[in-house]
DOLOGU-91704 format. One record per residue (C-alpha): x, y, z; residue in one letter; residue number from 0. Coordinates in Angstrom, 3 decimals. Each point is the difference from the previous one (the first is absolute). Layout:
N
{pt {X,Y,Z},A,NUM},
...
REM end
This chain:
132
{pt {24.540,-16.716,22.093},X,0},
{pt {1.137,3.672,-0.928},X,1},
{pt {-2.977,2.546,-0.174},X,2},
{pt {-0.418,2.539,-2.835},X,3},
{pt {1.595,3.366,0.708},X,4},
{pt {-2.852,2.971,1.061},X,5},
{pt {-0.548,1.825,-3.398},X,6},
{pt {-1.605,3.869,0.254},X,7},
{pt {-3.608,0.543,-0.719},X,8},
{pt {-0.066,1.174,-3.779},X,9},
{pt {-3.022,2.698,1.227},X,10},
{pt {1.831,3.457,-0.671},X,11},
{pt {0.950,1.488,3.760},X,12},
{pt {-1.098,-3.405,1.613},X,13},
{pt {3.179,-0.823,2.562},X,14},
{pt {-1.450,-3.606,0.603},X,15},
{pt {1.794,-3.004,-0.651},X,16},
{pt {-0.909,-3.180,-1.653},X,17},
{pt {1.012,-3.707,-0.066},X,18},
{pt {-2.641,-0.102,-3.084},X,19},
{pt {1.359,2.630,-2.002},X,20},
{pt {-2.389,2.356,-1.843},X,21},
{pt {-2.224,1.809,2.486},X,22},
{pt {-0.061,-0.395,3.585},X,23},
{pt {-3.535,-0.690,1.682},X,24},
{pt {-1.555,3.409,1.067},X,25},
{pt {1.131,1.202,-3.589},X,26},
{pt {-1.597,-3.008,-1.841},X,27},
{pt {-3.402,0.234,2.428},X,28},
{pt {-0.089,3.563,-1.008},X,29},
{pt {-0.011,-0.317,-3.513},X,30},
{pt {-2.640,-2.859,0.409},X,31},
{pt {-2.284,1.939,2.119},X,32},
{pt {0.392,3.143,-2.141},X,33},
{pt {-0.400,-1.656,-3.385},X,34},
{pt {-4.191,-1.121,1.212},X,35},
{pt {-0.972,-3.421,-0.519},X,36},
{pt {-1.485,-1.490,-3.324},X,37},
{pt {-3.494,1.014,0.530},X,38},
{pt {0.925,3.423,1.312},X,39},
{pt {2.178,0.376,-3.518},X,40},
{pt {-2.969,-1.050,-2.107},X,41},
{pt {0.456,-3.667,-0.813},X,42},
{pt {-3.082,-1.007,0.832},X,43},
{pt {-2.380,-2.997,-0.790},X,44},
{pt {-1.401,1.674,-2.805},X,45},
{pt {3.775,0.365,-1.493},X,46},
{pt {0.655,-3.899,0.448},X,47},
{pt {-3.101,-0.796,-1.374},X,48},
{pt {-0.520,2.423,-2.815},X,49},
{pt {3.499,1.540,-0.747},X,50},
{pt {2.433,-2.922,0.291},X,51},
{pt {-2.160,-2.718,-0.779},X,52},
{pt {-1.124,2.082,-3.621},X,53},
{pt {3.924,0.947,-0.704},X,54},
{pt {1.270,-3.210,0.390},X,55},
{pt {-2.711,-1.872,-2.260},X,56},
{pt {0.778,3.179,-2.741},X,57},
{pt {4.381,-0.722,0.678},X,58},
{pt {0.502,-3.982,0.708},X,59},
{pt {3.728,0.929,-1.244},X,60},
{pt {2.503,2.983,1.686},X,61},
{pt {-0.980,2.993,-2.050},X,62},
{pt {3.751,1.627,1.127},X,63},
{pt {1.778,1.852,-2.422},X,64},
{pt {3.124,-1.560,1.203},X,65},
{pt {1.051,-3.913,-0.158},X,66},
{pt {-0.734,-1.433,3.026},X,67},
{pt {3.007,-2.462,-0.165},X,68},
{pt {-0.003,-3.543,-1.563},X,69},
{pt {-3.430,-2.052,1.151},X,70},
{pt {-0.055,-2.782,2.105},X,71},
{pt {0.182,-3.433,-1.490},X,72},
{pt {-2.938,-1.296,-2.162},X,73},
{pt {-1.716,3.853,-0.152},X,74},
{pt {-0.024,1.862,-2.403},X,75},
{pt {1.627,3.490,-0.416},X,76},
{pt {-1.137,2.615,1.600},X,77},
{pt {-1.240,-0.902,3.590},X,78},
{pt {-3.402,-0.268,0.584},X,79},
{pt {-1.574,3.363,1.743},X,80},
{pt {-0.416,-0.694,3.902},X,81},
{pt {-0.322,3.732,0.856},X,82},
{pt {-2.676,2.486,-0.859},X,83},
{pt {1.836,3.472,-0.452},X,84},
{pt {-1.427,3.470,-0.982},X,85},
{pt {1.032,1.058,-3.147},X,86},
{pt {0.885,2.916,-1.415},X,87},
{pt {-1.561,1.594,2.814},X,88},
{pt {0.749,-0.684,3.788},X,89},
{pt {-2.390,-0.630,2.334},X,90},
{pt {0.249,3.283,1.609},X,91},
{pt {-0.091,1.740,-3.725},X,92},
{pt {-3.382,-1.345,-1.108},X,93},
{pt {-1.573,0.548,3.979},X,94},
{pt {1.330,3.464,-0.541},X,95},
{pt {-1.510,0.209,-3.103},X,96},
{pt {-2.806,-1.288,0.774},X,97},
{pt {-0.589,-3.020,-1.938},X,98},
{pt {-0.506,-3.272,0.904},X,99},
{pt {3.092,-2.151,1.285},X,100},
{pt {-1.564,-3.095,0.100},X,101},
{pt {-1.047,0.015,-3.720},X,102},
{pt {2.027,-2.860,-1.393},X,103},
{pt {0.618,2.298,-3.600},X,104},
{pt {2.051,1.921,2.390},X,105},
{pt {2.951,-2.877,0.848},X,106},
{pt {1.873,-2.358,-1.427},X,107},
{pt {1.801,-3.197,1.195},X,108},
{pt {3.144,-0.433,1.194},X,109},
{pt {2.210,-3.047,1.576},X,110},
{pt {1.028,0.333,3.232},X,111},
{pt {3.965,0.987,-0.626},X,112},
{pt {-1.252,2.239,-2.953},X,113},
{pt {-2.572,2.204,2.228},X,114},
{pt {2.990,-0.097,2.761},X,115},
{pt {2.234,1.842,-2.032},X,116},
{pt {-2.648,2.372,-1.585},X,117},
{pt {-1.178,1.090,3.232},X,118},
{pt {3.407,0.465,1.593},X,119},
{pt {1.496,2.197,-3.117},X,120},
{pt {-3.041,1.795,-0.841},X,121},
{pt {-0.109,3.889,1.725},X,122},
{pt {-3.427,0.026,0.431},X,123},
{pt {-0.765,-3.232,1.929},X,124},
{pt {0.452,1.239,3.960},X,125},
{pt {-0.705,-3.667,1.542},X,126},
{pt {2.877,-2.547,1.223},X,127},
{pt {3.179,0.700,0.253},X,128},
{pt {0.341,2.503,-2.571},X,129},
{pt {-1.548,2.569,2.580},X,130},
{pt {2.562,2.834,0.740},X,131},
REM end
């Protein structure tokens, strides 16, 4: 059986190859190790329980200002919210600020594919891939 051809690592000035594609190991644990873990970025109990929880109950439906893309069968139009997302405001903006984050008045909700796309496109979100 033929074996996929070593792609580069797509880190800028990485010389690694991978069978993968995207980022090689090291580049990929760096980037993990760098970016802190959940608690360490502020998602903490208090946000699941207070934040999320009160958004959701406020936004059963995708609050995106874009269409989501035609609903799965038997729902209804848009998606129901499944993610809790800071709006207008990051995260970072209203800890900088210093106002409460986990103040549901402070977020809206989003499905899953809509928050994707808003964090990946938006300047001011720093987390996944987006990173520079």
């Amino acid at each position: 059986m033929p074996t996929r051809a070593e792609r580069p690592c797509t880190t800028p000035g990485c010389s690694e190859l991978t069978r993968r594609g995207g980022r090689c190991g090291r580049c990929r644990s760096r980037a993990d190790t760098s970016r802190g873990t959940v608690a360490e970025r502020g998602y903490t109990g208090l946000h699941r329980s207070r934040f999320r929880s009160g958004v959701l109950a406020a936004h059963p439906l995708c609050r995106c200002a874009s269409p989501c893309g035609p609903p799965p069968p038997g729902r209804p139009c848009p998606w129901p919210s499944t993610v809790a997302d800071h709006w207008p405001l990051t995260r970072r903006e209203l800890v900088a600020q210093g106002g409460d984050p986990n103040n549901p008045k402070h977020g809206r909700g989003l499905c899953a594919s809509c928050h994707g796309r808003n964090t990946a496109t938006d300047p001011r979100t720093k987390g996944g891939w987006n990173s520079p």
